[in-house]
C-alpha positions as CSV (number, residue, x, y, z in Angstrom):
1,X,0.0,0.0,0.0
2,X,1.1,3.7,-1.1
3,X,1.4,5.2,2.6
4,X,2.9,8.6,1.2
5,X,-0.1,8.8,-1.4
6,X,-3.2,8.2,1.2
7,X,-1.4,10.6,3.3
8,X,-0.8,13.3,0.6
9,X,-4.5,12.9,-0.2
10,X,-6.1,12.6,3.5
11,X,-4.0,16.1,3.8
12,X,-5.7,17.4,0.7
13,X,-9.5,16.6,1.5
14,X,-9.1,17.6,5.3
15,X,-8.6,21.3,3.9
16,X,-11.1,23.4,3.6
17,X,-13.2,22.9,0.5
18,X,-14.2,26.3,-1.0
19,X,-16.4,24.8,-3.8
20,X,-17.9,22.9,-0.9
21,X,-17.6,24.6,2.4
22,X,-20.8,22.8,4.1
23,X,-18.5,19.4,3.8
24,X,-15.9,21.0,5.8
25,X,-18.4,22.7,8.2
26,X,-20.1,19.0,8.9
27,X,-16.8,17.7,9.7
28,X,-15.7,20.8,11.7
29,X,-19.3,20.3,13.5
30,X,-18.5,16.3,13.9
31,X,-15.4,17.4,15.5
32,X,-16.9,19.5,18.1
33,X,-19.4,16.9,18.6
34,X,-17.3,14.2,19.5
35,X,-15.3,16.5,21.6
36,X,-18.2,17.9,23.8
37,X,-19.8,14.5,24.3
38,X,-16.2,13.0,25.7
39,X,-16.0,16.3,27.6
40,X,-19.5,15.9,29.0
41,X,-19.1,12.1,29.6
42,X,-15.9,12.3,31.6
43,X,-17.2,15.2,33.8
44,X,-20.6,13.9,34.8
45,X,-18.5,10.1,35.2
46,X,-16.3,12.5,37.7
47,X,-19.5,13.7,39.8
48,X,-21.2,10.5,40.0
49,X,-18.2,8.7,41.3
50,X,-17.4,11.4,43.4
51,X,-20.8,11.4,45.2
52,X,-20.9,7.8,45.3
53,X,-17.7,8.0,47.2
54,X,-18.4,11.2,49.0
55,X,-22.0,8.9,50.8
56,X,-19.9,5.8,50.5
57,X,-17.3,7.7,53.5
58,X,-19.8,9.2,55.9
59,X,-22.0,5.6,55.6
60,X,-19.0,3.9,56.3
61,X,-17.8,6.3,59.2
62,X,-21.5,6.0,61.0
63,X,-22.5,2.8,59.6
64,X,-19.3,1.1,59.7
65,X,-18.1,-1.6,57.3
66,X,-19.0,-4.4,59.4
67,X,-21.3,-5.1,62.1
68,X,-21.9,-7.8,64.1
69,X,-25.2,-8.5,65.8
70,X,-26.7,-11.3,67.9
71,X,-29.9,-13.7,66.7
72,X,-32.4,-15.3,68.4
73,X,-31.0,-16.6,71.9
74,X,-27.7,-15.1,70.9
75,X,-25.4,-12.9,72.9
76,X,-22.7,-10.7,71.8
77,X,-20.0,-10.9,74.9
78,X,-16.7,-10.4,75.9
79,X,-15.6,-14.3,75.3
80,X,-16.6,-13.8,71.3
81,X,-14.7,-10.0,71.3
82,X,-11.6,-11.7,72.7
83,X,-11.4,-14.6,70.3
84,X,-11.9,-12.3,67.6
85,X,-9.3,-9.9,69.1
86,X,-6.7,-12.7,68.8
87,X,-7.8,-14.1,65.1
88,X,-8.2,-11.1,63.3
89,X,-5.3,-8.9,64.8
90,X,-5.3,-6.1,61.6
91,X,-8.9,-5.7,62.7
92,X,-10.6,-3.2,64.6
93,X,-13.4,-4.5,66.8
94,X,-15.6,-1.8,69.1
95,X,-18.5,-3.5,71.6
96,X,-21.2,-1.1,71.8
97,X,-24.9,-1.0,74.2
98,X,-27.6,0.8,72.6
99,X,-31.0,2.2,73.5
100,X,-33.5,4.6,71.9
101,X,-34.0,7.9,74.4
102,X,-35.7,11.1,74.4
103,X,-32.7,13.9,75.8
104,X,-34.0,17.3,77.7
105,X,-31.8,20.8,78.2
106,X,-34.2,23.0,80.2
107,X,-37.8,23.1,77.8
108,X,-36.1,21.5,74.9
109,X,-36.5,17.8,74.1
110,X,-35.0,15.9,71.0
111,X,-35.1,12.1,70.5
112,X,-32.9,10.0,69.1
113,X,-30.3,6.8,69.4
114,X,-27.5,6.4,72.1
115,X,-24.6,4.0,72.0
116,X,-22.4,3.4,74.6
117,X,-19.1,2.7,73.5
118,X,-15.3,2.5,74.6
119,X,-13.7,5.5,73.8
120,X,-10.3,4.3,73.0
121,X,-11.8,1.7,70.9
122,X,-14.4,3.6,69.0
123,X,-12.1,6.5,68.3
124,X,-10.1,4.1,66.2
125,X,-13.0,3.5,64.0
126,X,-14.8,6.2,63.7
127,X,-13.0,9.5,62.6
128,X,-16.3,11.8,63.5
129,X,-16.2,10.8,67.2
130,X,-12.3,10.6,67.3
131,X,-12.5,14.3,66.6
132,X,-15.0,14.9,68.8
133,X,-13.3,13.7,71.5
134,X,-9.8,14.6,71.0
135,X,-8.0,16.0,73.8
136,X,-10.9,14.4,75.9
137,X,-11.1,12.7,78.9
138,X,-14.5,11.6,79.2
139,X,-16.0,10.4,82.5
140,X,-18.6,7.4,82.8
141,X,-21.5,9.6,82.2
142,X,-20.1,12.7,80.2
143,X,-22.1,12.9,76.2
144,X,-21.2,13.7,72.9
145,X,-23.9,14.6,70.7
146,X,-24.3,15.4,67.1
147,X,-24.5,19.2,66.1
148,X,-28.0,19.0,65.1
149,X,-29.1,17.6,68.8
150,X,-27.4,20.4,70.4
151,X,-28.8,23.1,68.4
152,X,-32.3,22.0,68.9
153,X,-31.4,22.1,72.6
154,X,-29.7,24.9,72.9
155,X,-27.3,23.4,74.5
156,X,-23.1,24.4,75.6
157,X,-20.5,22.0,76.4
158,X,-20.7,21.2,80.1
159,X,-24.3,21.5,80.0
160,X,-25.9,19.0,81.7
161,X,-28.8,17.2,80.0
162,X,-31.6,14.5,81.4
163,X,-32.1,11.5,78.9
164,X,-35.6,9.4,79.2
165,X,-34.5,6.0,78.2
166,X,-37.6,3.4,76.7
167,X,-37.1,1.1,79.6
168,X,-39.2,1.3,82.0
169,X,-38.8,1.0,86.3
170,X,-41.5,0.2,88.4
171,X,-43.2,3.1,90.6
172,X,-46.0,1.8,93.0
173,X,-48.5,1.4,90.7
174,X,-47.3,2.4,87.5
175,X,-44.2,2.4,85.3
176,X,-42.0,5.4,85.1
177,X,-39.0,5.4,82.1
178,X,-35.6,5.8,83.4
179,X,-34.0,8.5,83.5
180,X,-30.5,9.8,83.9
181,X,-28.8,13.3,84.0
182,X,-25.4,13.5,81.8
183,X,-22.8,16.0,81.0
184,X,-22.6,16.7,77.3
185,X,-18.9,17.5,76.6
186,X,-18.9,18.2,73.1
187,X,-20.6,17.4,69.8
188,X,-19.5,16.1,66.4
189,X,-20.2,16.6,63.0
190,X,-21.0,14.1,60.4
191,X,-22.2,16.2,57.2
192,X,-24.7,14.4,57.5
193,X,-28.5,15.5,59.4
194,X,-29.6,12.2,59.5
195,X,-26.8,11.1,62.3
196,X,-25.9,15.0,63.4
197,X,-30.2,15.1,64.7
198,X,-30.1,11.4,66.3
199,X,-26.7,9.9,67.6
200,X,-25.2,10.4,70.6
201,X,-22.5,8.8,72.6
202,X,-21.4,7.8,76.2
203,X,-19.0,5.4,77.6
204,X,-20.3,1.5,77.7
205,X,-20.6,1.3,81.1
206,X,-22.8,4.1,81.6
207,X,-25.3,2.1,79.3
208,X,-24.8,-1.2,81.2
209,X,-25.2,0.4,85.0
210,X,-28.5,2.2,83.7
211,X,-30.4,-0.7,81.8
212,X,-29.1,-3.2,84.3
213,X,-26.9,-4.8,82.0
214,X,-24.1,-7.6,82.2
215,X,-20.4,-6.1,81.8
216,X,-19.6,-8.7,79.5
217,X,-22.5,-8.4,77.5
218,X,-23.2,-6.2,74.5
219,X,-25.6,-5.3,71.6
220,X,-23.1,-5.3,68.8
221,X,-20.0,-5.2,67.7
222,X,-18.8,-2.2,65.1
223,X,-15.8,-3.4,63.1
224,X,-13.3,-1.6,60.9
225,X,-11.8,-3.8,57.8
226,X,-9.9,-2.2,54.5
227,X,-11.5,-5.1,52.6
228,X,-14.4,-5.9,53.9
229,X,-15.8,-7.9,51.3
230,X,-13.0,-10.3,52.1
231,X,-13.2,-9.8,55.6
232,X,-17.2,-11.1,55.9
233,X,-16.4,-14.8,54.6
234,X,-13.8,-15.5,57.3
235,X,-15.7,-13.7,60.4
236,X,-18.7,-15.7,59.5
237,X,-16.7,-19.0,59.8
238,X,-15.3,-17.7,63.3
239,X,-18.6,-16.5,64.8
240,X,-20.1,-19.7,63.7
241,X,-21.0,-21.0,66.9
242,X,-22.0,-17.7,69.1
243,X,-25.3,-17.5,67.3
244,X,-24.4,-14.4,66.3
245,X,-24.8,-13.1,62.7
246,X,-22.6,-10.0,60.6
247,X,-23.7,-7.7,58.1
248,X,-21.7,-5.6,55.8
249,X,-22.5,-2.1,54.7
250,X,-23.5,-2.8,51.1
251,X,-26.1,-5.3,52.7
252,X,-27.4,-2.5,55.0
253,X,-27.6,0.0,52.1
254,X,-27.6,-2.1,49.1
255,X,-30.7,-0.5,47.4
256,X,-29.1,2.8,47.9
257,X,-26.0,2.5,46.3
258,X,-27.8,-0.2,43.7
259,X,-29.7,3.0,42.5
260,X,-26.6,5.4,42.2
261,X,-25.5,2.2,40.1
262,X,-28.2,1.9,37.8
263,X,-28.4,6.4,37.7
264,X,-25.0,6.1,36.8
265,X,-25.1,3.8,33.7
266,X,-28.1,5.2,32.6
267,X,-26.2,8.6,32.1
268,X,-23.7,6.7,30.5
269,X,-25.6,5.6,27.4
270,X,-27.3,9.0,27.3
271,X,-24.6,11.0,27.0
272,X,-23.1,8.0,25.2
273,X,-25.4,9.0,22.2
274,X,-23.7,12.8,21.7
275,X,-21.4,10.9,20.8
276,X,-23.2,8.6,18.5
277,X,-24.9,11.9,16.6
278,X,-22.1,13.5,16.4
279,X,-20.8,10.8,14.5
280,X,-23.6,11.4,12.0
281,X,-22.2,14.4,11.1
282,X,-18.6,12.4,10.4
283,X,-20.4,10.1,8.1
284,X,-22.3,12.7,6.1
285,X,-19.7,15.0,5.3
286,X,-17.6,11.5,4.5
287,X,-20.5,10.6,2.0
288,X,-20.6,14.5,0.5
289,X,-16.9,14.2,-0.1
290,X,-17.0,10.6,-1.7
291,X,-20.0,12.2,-3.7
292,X,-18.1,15.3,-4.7
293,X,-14.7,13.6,-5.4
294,X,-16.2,10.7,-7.5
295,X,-14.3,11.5,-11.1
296,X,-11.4,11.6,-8.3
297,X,-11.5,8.6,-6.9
298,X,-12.2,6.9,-10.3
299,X,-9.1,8.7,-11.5
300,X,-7.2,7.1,-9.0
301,X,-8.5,3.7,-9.3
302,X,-7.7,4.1,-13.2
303,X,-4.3,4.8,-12.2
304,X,-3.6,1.5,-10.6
305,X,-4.5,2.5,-7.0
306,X,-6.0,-0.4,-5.1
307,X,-9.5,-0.6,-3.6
308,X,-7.6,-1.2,0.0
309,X,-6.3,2.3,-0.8
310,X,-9.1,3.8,-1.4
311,X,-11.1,2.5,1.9
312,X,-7.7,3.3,4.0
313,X,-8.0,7.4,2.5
314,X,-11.5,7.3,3.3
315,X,-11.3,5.5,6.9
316,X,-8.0,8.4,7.7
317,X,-10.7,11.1,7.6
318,X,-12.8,10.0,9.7
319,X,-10.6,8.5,12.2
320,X,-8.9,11.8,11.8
321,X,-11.9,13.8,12.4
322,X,-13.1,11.3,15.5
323,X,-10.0,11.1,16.9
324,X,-9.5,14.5,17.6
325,X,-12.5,15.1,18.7
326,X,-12.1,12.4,21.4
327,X,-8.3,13.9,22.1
328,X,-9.4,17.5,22.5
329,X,-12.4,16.1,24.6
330,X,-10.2,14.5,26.8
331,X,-8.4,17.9,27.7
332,X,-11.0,19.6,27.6
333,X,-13.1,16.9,30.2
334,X,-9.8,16.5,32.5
335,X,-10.0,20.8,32.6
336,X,-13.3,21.3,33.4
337,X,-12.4,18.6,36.5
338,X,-9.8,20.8,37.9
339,X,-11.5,23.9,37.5
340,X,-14.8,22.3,39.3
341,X,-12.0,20.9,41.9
342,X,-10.2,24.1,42.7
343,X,-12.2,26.9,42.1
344,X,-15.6,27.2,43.8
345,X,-17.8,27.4,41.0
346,X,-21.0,25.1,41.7
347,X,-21.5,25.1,45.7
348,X,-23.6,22.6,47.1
349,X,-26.1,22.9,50.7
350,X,-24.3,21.3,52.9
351,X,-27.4,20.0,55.5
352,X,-27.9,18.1,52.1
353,X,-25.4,16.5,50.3
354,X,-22.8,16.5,53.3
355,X,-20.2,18.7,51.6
356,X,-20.4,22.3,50.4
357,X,-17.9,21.2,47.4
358,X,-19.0,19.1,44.7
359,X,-17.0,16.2,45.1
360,X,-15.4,14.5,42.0
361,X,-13.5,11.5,41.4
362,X,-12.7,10.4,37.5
363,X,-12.3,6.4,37.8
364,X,-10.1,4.3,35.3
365,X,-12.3,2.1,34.1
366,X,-15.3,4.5,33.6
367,X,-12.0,7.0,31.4
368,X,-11.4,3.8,29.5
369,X,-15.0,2.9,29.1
370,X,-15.3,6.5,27.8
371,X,-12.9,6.2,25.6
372,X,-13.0,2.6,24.0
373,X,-16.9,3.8,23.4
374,X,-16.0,7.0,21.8
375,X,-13.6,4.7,19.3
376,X,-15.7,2.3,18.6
377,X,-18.1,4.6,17.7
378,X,-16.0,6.9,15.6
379,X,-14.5,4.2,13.4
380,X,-18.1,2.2,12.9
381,X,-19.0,5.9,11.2
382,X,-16.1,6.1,9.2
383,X,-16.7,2.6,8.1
384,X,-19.3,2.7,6.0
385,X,-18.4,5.7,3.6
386,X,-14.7,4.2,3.3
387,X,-16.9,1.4,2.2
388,X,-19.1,3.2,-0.7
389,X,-15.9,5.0,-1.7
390,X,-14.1,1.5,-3.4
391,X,-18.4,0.8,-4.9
392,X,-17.6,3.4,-7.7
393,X,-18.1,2.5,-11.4
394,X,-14.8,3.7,-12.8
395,X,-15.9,3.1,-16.4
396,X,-19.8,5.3,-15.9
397,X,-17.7,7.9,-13.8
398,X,-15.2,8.5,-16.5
399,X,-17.8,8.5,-18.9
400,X,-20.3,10.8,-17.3
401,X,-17.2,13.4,-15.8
């Protein structure tokens, strides 16, 4: 195959045709096409991963990857935290009591969910309450609330607070709840108002002296694992015999994050098919020039050049066209990332979507997926007039032009 001719003429019928200019303005519009749709695909790929993520990090910081949690004439004790202590040593394991209770500052009342918890233990789980208690000492009874409890209370550090708990003591002839007065010591932060308006936290053994509980008994156990989908399959063999049972995040929020899924594929083929019209345009201004340059292409074929040729001249232009529009995409869809990531220009409610910035994260497979699509596409378009370009009747061409 002539290389230096297919080149020589790919050059020739990329310039702008003056006899012709609507050819060159459908290819020029095929190449801004393509380029947008990449653009658009990569950037709304980088905000749906980037949410996903962004809810992925404050469900696993209050929701934890792993949780264990006892069945029917099960108990979560001290015996089944020590075994797992020793067995899974790169874990972290943090007992917890909980209770539902209704907390009072002066007039105000807000209701919500306690936990009782170690504080060295759940501080190396949970980043939210670390913070909150840094540089803290908490006694057996001291609090830490979320923000959105202690701004419906009105409520200070050092304030001290009742809480009505849902069991219930025995007064003469009726039953009173119990209550208990505690010190809230500080509050934390989430970003997110479904945990900032109901979770609060006190030491375990302020839980376990109040409803009456065992010391070496608990309602749960929160653990921490880098790979927790690993992590499930060899817990469940060692808790086998506790009558106990574990749950992972994704099982606790599976329909959640199986929506995001589905949102975010469906945006895919969307925004897929810019693309796919854009790629029209590269086919019918391949098809114009075919049509315009018929007594051309006849010429050649005359001349001894092959149909192979022909095709490969035809097939340049496009990929040509397609190609660049994918490359300049690219830029152009890795710039708009860093200008959303740096530079405040879309600000989100925080109360809502737990960040303020609009958190972006491009993944690899989505860019390839983006990509490979984008070629496909592009070449299947170029495909067919490379095709009709090697169809010509030399003889009626020459004889008609």
């Amino acid at each position: 195959m002539n290389k230096q001719l297919v080149n020589f003429i790919v050059k020739k019928y990329l310039r702008f045709d003056k006899k012709n200019p609507f050819i060159s303005i459908s290819a020029l519009l095929a190449f801004i096409g393509v380029a947008v749709g990449v653009m658009v695909l990569i950037i709304t790929m980088a905000i749906m991963n980037g949410t996903q993520k962004e809810f992925e990090n404050k469900l696993f910081i209050m929701n934890y990857p792993l949780s264990i949690y006892p069945k029917l004439q099960g108990a979560v004790n001290q015996e089944l935290l020590d075994e797992l202590e020793a067995t899974f040593p790169n874990l972290q394991f943090s007992p917890y009591v909980s209770s539902q209770v209704i907390v009072q500052n002066a007039d105000e009342m807000s209701g919500g969910v306690i936990f009782g918890v170690n504080q060295e233990k759940e501080a190396k789980i949970n980043a939210i309450y670390a913070k909150a208690v840094e540089n803290l000492s908490l006694e057996k009874y001291d609090l830490i609330v979320g923000q959105g409890i202690q701004n419906k209370l009105f409520a200070s550090d050092g304030s001290k607070v009742t809480l009505y708990f849902t069991s219930l003591n025995p007064s003469g002839f009726s039953m009173m709840p119990k209550m208990k007065r505690f010190s809230m010591q500080g509050a934390f932060s989430s970003g997110l108002n479904a945990y900032d308006k109901a979770y609060m936290y006190t030491s375990i053994e302020a839980l376990q002296t109040v409803l009456k509980r065992s010391k070496n008994e608990f309602d749960g156990i929160h653990i921490f694992s880098k790979e927790p989908f690993k992590d499930i399959k060899k817990l469940e063999e060692t808790i086998g015999n506790y009558r106990v049972g574990i749950v992972g995040w994704w099982q606790q929020n599976g329909n959640f994050f199986a929506a995001m899924e589905m949102e975010k594929k469906a945006l895919f083929v969307v925004l897929m098919l810019i693309i796919l019209v854009a790629s029209l345009n590269i086919i019918s201004s391949l098809l114009m020039t075919v049509m315009s340059r018929r007594k051309e292409i006849a010429l050649l074929l005359s001349m001894g050049a092959s149909s192979k040729e022909v095709k490969q001249i035809f097939l340049k232009i496009g990929i040509t066209i397609g190609f660049s529009g994918i490359i300049v995409g690219i830029g152009l869809g890795f710039f708009g990332i860093f200008l959303l990531d740096n530079f405040d220009i879309i600000s989100l409610p925080a109360d809502v979507y737990g960040t303020s910035k609009l958190p972006l994260e491009l993944a690899t497979l989505d860019f390839v997926s983006i990509v490979i699509g984008a070629v496909v596409i592009v070449f299947a378009a170029s495909f067919y007039p490379a095709y009709k370009a090697t169809h010509i009747d030399v003889i009626e061409v020459l004889r008609n032009e």
